[in-house]
C-alpha positions as CSV (number, residue, x, y, z in Angstrom):
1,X,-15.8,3.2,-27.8
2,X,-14.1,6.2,-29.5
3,X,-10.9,5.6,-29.1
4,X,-10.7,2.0,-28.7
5,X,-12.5,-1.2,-29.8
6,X,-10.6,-3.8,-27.1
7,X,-8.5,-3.5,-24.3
8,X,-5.0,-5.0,-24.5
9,X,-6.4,-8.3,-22.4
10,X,-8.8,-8.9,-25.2
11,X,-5.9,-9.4,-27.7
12,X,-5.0,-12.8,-28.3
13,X,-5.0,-15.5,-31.1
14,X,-8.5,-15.4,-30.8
15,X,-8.1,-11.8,-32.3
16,X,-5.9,-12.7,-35.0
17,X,-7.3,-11.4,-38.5
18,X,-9.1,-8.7,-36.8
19,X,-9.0,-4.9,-37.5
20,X,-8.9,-3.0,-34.0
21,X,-8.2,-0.3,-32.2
22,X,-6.0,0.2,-28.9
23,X,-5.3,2.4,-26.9
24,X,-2.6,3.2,-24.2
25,X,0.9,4.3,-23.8
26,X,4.3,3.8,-25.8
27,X,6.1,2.3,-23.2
28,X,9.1,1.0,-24.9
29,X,10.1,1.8,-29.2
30,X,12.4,-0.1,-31.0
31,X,13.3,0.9,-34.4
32,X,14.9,-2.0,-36.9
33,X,15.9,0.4,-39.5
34,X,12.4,0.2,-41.8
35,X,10.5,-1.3,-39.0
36,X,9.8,0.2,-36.0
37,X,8.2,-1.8,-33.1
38,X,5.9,-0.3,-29.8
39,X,4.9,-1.7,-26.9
40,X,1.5,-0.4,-26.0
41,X,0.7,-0.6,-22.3
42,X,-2.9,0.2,-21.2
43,X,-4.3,-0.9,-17.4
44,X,-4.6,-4.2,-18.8
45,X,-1.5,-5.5,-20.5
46,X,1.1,-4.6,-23.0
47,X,0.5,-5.8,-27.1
48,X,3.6,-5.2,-29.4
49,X,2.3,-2.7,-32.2
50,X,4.3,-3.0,-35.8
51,X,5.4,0.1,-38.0
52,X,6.3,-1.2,-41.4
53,X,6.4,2.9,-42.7
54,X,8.7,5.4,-41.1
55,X,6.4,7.8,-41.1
56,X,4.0,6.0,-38.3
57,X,6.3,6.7,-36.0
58,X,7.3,9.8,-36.6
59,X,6.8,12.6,-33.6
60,X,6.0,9.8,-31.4
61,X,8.2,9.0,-28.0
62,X,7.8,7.2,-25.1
63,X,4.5,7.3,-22.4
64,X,2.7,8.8,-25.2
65,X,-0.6,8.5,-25.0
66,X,-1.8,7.0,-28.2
67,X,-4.5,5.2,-30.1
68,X,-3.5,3.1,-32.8
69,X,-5.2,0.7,-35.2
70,X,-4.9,-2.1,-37.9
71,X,-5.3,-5.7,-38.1
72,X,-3.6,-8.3,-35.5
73,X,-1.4,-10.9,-36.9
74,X,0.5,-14.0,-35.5
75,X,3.9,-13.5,-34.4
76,X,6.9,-15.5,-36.3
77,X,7.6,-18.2,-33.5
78,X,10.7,-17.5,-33.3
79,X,9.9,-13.9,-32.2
80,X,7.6,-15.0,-29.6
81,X,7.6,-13.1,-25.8
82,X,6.1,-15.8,-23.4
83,X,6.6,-12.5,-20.6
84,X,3.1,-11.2,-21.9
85,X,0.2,-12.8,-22.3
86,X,-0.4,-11.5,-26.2
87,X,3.3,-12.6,-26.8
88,X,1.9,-14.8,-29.9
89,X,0.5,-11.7,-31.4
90,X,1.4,-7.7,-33.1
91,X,-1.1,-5.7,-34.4
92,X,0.2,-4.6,-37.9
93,X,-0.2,-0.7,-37.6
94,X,-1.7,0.9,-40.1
95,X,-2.8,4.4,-38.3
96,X,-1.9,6.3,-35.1
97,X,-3.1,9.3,-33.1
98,X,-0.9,11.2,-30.5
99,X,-3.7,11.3,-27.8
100,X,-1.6,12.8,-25.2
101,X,2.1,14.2,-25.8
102,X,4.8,13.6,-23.4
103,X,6.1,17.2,-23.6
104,X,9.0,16.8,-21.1
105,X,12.0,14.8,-20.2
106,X,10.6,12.1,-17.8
107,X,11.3,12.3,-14.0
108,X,12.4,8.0,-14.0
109,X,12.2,5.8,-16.0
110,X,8.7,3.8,-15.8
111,X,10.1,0.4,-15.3
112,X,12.7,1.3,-12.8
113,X,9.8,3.4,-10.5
114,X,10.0,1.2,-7.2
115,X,14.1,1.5,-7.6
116,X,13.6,5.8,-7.6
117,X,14.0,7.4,-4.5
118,X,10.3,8.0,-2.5
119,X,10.0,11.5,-2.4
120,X,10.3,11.5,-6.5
121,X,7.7,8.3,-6.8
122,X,5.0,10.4,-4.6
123,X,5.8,13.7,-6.5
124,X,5.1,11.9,-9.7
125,X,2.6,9.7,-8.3
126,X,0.7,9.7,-11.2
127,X,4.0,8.0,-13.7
128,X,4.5,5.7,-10.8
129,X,1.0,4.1,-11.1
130,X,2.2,3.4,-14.1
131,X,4.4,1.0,-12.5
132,X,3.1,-2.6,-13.1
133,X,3.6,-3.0,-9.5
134,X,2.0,0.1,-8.6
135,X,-1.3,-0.6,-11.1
136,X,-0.9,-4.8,-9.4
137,X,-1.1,-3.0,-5.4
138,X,-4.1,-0.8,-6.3
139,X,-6.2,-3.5,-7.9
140,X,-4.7,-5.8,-5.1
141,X,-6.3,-3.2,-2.8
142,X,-9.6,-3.2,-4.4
143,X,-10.3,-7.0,-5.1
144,X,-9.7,-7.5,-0.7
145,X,-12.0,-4.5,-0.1
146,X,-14.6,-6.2,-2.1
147,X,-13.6,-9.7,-0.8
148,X,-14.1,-7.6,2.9
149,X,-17.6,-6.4,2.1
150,X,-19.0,-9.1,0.7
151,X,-17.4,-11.1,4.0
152,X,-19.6,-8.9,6.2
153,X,-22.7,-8.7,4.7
154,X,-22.4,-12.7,4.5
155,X,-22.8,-12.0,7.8
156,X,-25.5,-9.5,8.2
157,X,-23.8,-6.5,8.8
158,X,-25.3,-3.3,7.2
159,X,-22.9,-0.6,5.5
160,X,-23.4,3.1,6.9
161,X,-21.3,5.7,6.5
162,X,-20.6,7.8,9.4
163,X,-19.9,11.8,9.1
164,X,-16.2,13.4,7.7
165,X,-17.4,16.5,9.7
166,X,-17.4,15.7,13.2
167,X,-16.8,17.5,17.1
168,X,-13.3,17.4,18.3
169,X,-12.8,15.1,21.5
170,X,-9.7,13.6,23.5
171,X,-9.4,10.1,21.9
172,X,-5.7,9.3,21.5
173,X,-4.4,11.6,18.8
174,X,-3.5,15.3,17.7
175,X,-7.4,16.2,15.7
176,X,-7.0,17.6,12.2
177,X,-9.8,20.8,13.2
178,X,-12.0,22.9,10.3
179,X,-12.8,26.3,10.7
180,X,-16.3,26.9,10.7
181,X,-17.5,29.7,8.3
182,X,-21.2,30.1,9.3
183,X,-19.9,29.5,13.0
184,X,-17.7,32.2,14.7
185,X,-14.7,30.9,16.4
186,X,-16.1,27.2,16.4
187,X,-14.5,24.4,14.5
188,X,-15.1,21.0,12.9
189,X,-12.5,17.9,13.8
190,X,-12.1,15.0,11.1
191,X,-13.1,11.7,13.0
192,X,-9.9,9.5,13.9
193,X,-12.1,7.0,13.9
194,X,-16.3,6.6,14.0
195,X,-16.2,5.6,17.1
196,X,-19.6,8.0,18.8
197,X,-21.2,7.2,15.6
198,X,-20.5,3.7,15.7
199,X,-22.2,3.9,19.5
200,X,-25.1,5.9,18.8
201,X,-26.1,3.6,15.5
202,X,-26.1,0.6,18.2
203,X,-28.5,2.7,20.6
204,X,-30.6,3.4,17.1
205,X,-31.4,-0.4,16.7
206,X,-29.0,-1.0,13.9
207,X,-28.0,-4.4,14.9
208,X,-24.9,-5.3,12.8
209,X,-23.3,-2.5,11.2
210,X,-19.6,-2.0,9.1
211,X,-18.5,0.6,6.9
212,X,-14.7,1.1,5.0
213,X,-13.9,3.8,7.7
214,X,-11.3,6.4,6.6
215,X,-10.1,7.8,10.2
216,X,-7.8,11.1,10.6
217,X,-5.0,11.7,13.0
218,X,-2.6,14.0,13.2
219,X,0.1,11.5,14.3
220,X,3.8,10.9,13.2
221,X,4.3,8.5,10.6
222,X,5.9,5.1,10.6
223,X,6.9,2.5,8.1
224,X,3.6,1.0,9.1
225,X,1.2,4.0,9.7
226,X,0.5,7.1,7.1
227,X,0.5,10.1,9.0
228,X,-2.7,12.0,8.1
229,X,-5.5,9.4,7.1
230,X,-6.1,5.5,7.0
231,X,-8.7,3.0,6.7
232,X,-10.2,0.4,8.6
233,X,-12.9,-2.1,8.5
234,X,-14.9,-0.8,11.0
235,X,-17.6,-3.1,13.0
236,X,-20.0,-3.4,15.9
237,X,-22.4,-6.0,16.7
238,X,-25.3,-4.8,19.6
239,X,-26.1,-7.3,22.1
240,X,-22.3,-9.1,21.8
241,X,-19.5,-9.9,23.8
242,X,-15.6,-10.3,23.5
243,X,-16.3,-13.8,22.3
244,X,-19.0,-12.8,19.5
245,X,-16.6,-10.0,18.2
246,X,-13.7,-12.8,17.7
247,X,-15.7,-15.3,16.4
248,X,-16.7,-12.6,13.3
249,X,-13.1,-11.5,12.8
250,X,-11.4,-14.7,13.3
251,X,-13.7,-15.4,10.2
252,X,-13.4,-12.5,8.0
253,X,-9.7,-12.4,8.8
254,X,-9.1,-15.6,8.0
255,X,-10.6,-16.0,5.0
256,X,-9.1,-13.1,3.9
257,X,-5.2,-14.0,4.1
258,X,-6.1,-17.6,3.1
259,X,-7.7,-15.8,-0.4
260,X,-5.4,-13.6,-0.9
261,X,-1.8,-14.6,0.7
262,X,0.9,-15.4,-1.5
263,X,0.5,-19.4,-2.6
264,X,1.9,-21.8,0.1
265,X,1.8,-19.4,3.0
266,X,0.3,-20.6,6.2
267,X,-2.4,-19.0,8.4
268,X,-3.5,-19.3,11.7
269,X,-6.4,-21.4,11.7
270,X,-9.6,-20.3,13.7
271,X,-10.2,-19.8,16.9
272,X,-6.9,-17.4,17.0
273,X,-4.8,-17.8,20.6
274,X,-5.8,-15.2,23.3
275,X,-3.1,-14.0,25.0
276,X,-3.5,-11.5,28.3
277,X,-1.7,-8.3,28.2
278,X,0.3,-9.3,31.3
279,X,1.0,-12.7,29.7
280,X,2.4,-10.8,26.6
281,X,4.7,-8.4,28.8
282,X,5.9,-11.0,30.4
283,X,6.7,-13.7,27.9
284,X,7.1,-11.7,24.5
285,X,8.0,-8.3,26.3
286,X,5.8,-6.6,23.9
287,X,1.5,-6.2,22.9
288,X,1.7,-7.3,19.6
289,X,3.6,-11.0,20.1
290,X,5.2,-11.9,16.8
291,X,4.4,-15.8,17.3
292,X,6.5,-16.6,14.5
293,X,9.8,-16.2,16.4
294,X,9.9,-19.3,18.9
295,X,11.9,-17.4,21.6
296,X,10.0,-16.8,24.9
297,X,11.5,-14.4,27.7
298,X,11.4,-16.3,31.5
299,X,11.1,-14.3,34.5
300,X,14.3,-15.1,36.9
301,X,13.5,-12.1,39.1
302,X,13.1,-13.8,42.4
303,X,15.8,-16.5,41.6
304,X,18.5,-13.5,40.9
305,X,17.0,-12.0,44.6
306,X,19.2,-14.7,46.1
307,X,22.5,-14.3,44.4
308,X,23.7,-11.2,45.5
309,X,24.3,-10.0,42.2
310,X,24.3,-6.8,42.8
311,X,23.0,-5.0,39.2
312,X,20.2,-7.0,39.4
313,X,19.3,-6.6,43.5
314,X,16.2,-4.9,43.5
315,X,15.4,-5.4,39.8
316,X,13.0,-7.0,37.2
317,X,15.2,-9.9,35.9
318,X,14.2,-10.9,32.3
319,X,16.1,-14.4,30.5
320,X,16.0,-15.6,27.1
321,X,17.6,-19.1,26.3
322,X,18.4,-19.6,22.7
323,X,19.5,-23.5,21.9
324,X,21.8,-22.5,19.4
325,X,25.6,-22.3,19.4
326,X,27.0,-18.5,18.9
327,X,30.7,-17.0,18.2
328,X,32.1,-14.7,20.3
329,X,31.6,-12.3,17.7
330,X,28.0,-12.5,17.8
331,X,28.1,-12.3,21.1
332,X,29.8,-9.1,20.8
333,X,27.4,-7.7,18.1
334,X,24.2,-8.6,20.3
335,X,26.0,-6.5,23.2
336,X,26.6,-3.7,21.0
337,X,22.8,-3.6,19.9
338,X,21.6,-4.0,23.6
339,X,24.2,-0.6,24.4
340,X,22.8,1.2,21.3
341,X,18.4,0.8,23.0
342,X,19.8,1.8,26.5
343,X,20.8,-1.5,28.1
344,X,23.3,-1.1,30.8
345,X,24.9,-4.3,29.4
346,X,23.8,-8.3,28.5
347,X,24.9,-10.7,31.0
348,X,24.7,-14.5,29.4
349,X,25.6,-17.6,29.9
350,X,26.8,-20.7,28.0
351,X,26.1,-24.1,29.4
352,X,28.9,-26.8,28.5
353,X,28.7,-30.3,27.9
354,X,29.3,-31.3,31.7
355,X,26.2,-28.8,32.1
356,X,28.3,-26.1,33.9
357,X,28.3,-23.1,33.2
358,X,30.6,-20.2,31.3
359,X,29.8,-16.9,31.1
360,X,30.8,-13.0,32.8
361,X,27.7,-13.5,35.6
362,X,28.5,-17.2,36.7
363,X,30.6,-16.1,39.4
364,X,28.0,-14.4,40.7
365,X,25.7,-17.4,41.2
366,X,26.5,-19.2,43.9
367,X,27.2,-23.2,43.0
368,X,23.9,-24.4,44.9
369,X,21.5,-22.2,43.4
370,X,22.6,-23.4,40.1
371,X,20.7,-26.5,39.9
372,X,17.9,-24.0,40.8
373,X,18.6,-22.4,37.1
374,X,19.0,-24.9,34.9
375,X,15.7,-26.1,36.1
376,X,14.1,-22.9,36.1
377,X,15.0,-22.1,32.6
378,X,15.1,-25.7,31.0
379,X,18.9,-25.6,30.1
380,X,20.9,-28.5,28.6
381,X,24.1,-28.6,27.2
382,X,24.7,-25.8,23.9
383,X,22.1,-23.3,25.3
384,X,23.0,-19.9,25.9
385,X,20.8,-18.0,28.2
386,X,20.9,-13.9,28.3
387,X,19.5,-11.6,31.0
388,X,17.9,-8.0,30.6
389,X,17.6,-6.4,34.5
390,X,15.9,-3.0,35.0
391,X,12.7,-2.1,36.5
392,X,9.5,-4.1,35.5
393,X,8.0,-1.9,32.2
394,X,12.0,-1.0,30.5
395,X,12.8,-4.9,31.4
396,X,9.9,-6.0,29.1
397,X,10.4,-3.9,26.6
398,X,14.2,-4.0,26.3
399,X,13.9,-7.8,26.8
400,X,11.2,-7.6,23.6
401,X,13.7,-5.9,21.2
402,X,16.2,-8.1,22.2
403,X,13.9,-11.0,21.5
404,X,12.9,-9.4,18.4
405,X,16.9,-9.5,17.6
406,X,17.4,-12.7,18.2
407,X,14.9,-14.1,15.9
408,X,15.8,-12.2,12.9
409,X,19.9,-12.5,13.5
410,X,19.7,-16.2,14.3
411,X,17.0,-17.0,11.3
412,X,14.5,-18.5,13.5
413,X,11.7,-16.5,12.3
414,X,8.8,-19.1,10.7
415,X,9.0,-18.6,7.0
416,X,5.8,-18.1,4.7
417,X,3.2,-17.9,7.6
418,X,0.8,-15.1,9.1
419,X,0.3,-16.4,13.1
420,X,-2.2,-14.4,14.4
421,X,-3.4,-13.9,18.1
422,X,-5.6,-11.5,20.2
423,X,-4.4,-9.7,22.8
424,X,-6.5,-8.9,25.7
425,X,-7.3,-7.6,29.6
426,X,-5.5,-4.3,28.9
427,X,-5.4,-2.2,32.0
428,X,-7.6,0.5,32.5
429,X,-5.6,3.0,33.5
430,X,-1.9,3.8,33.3
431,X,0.1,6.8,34.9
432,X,-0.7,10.2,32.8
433,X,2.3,13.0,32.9
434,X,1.1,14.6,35.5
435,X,1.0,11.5,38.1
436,X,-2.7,10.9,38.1
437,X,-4.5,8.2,36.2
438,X,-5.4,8.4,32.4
439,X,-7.1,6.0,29.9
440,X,-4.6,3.7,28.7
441,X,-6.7,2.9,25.3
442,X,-10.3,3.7,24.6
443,X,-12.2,5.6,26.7
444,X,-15.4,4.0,25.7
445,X,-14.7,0.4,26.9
446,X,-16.4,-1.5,29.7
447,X,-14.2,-2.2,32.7
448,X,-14.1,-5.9,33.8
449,X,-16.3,-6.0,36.7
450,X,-18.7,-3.1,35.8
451,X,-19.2,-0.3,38.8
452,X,-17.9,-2.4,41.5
453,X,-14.6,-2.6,40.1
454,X,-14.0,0.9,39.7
455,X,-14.6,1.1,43.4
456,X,-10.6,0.0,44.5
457,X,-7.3,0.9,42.9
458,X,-7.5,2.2,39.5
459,X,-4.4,0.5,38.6
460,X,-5.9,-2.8,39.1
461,X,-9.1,-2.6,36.6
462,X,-8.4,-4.9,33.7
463,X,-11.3,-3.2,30.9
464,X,-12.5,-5.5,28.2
465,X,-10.2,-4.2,25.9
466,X,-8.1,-6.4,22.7
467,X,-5.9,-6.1,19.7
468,X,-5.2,-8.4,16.9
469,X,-1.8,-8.9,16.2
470,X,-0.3,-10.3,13.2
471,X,3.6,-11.1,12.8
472,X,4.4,-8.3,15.4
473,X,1.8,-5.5,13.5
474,X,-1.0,-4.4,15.4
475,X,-3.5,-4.8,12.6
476,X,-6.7,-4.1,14.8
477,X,-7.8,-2.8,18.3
478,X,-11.4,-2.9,20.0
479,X,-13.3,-3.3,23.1
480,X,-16.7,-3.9,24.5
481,X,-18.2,-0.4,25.1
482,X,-19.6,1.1,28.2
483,X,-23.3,1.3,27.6
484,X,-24.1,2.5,30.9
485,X,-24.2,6.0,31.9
486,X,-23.1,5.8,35.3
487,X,-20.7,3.9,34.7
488,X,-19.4,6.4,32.4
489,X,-19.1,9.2,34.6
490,X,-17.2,7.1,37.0
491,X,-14.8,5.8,34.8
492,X,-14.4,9.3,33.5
493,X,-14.1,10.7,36.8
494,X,-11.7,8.9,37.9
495,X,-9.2,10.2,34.7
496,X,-10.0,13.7,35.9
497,X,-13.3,14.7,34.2
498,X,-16.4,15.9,35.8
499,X,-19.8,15.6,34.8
500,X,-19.5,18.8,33.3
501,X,-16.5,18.1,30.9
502,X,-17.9,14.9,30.3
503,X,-21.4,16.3,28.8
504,X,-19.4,19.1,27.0
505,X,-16.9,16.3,25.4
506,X,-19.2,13.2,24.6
507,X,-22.3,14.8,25.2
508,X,-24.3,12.7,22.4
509,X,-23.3,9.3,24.0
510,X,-23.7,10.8,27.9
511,X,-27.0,11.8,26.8
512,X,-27.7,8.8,24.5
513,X,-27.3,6.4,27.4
514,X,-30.4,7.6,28.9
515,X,-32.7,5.8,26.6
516,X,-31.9,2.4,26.7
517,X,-28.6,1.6,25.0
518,X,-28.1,-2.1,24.2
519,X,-24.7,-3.9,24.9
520,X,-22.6,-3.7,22.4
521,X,-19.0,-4.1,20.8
522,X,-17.0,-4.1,18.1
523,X,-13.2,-3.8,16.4
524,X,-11.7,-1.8,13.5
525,X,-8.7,-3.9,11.6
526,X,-6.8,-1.6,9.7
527,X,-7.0,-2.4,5.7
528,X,-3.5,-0.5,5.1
529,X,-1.7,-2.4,7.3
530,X,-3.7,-6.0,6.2
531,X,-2.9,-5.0,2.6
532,X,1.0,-4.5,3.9
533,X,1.1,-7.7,4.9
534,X,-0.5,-9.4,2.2
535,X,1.8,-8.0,-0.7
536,X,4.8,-8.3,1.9
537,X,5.4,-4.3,1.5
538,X,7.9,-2.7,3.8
539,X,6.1,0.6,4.0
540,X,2.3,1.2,4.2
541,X,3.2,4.1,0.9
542,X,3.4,1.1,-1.1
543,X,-0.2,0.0,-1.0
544,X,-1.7,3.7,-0.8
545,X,-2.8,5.6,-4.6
546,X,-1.9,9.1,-3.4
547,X,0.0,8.7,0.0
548,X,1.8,11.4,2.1
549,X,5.1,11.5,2.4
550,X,6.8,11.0,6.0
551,X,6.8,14.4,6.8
552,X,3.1,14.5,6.7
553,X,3.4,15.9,2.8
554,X,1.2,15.8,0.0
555,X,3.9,16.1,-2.8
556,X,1.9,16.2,-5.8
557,X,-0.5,18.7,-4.8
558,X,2.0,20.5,-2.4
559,X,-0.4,20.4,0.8
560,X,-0.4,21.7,3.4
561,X,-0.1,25.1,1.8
562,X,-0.9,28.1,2.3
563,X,-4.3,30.4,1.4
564,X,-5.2,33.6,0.7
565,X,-6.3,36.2,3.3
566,X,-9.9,36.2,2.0
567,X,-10.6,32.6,3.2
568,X,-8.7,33.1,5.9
569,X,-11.0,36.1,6.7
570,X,-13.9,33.6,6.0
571,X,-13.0,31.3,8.5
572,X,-12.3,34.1,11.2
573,X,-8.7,32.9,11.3
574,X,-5.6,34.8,11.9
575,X,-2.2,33.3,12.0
576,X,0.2,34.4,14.5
């Protein structure tokens, strides 16, 4: 190579009484007074570099880019630096090249990137990969990506790649649009995800299909989702059901995290717990069930119906029972927390050694219905029990946080482990904003039941709809799809679109189902997210080359920006 015979890997006491030739960046200089030392850092490691003249060194500073050369020698042992694997070693310089000058003051100091505040790290995104950590996450990234592939064509799935171009259509989330040159007044949408493609390859006869999916929505972001863009491993099987889909990413999931989690993590071992949607409401108060935390929420609504209590007359009554013993300081702090996510308060109760109880609500119960409680909720003596009361959907979810709380205040959170479940039997249809039903997830999914069931109360279809949740995260979401076009329009129908809006919004699959489409299904775990997990990152940034900032932001590159009034002209655009 021209500017280098090894890379810094290479050099070791093999090496020693070679002449090479490095190349990389001065990341750190250290000069003795008539000796000078460098540490040259290139994507592979770090080799300590020797000036014995003064003159080597001189107009060079640090994150140069540089290619030196000499001969490698052994380090005295005292001198040794067991931190890098060539710590035995120096190359004794003899020439260098300034490949690439450092002409300004640096932003942060290299070392200290992850320390430097985000919005700097993402406008210097470039110094930050740098960043041992950085340079670790994006071969991190690459090595599961592989490991994902080679998973799924183990298992006869065939890689296609799916059109960036595509129609816009209702599917969950804002659509990033393109204005069409050639077209007048007509625009492009970047897919959120592949999922008519993904439909129409299963009504082509592609029987097992996957691709590393990058899907666009125009969507707020979140620790764990980067506005903008994000990939997933997308699959569908033809000819499978729920079952088939688990069974493949039970598999590939598993084997993943067991390759690639930290050492002495556990991981849910195959075949992951299905839990129902209603099942997760009601005992976890949420649809992605962090399994970890060992607290489950009880349903006391009919018992409370008898007290006379009267906040919670007429309400959904949710309990947690903790077997741990709490200060009245806690208790305090857990009240203030409930206040600050819109509880109207947290009523408790502590049950004492004589297995009465003590607590603001115990007046409230009268003393024969107690027995009724304690047996109800399994109380002994030293449990504390807490009650969330509002109607049915806030009740889960405030009970959920409050869950949530509890595990990580008390420490009862499972150490080390990724528990892993699939949630299923969403409902089909919720209540849109204006009152009527609307899709609660995909529009593409088979109800439970097939025509007949669409027949009754939208409310009660159940549509063969599930997640996979890991720790709390969401990490994928899929369905078996409606193949059938009459079944189509009558699901569609019944969220408020016609035949006609129907052919004009997913006219390929409306008319696609007309020539024999096969059953089929599939799921789409999101790599970001898995890759979060696995390097135990706080925010999905972390594990991204070039990420946006929260704000929706490309920092480096300064998008969105503006452009001139000729392409504007192009596109037949005018801003208002």
């Amino acid at each position: 190579m021209t500017y280098r015979t090894h890379t810094n890997d290479k050099i070791s006491e093999d090496a020693v009484g070679k002449r090479v030739v490095l190349a990389g960046w001065v990341e750190n200089i250290r000069d003795h007074g008539g000796v000078s030392f460098i540490d040259l850092r290139d994507f592979y490691g770090v080799v300590q570099v020797v000036m014995r003249s003064v003159e080597l060194l001189k107009g060079v500073s640090r994150e140069d880019c540089v290619s030196v050369s000499g001969v490698i020698e052994r380090r005295d042992e005292e001198t040794y630096n067991p931190k890098i694997p060539a710590g035995t070693v120096e190359l004794n310089c003899e020439n260098i090249e300034i490949l690439g000058k450092t002409e300004s003051l640096l932003p942060f100091e290299i070392s200290s990137a992850p320390q430097i505040r985000e919005d700097l790290r993402l406008k210097y995104r470039y110094l930050t990969l740098r960043n041992r950590k950085y340079k670790d996450n994006m071969v991190f990234r690459a090595d599961v990506i592989k490991f994902l592939r080679s998973e799924m064509e183990d298992l006869g799935f065939l890689e296609v790649q799916t059109p960036i171009l595509c129609a816009s259509s209702p599917e969950g989330a804002r659509d990033f649009i393109v204005p069409s040159r050639r077209h007048k007044g007509k625009f492009y949408a970047l897919p959120q995800a592949p999922q008519q493609y993904k439909q129409l390859l299963m009504v082509g006869g592609i029987d097992r299909y996957y691709q590393i999916a990058p899907c666009f929505r125009d969507e707020d972001s979140r620790a764990d989702r980067s506005p903008g863009e994000f990939y997933q491993l997308d699959f569908e099987m033809a000819f499978a059901s729920q079952e088939e889909v688990f069974t493949v990413c039970e598999r590939v999931i598993s084997n993943t995290f067991k390759k690639f989690a930290p050492e002495g993590y556990k991981v849910t071992e195959a075949p992951f717990p299905v839990i129902t949607y209603e099942r997760a409401m009601a005992e976890f108060g949420t649809d992605k069930p962090d399994l970890r935390n060992p607290l489950r929420i009880l349903d006391l609504s009919n018992f409370f119906s008898k007290c006379g209590f009267k906040p919670f007359i007429g309400r959904t009554v949710r309990a947690i029972k903790v077997s741990l013993e709490m200060s009245k300081s806690f208790h305090e702090r857990l009240l203030s927390y409930a206040l600050s996510i819109g509880c109207g308060g947290l009523g408790y109760l502590e049950v004492m050694p004589d297995l009465s109880y003590k607590g603001p609500i115990d007046k409230f119960i009268p003393q024969t219905l107690k027995p009724e409680l304690r047996s109800l909720a399994g109380l002994k003596s030293g449990d504390t029990i807490f009650f969330i009361a509002d109607e049915e959907k806030r009740a889960n979810e405030l009970a959920g946080l409050i869950r949530n709380e509890l595990g990580e205040r008390l420490d009862l959170l499972e150490k080390d482990s990724f528990r892993f479940c699939f949630v299923n039997d969403f409902p089909m249809y919720e209540e849109g904003e204006d009152g009527s039903p609307a899709f609660t997830h995909n529009p593409f999914s088979m109800p439970q039941g097939g025509m007949a069931s669409l027949q009754g109360d939208p409310y009660d279809v159940k549509a063969f709809q599930y997640d996979l949740v890991c720790n709390g995260v969401e990490l994928s979401s899929g369905a078996v799809r409606n193949h059938s076009k009459e079944i189509m329009k009558k699901a569609f129908s019944i969220a408020g679109y016609d035949e006609a809006q129907l052919k004009e919004k997913f006219g390929a699959l409306y008319t696609a189902f007309s020539y024999g489409a096969p059953p089929h299904a599939g799921m789409a775990p999101g790599i970001d997210r898995i890759l979060m997990l696995l390097k135990g990152e706080d925010s999905i940034r972390e594990i991204i080359a070039f990420p946006m900032s929260a704000s929706g932001q490309d920092l480096i590159c300064g998008a969105p920006c503006e452009v001139t009034e000729t392409q504007l002209r192009e596109a037949h655009i005018k801003v208002r």
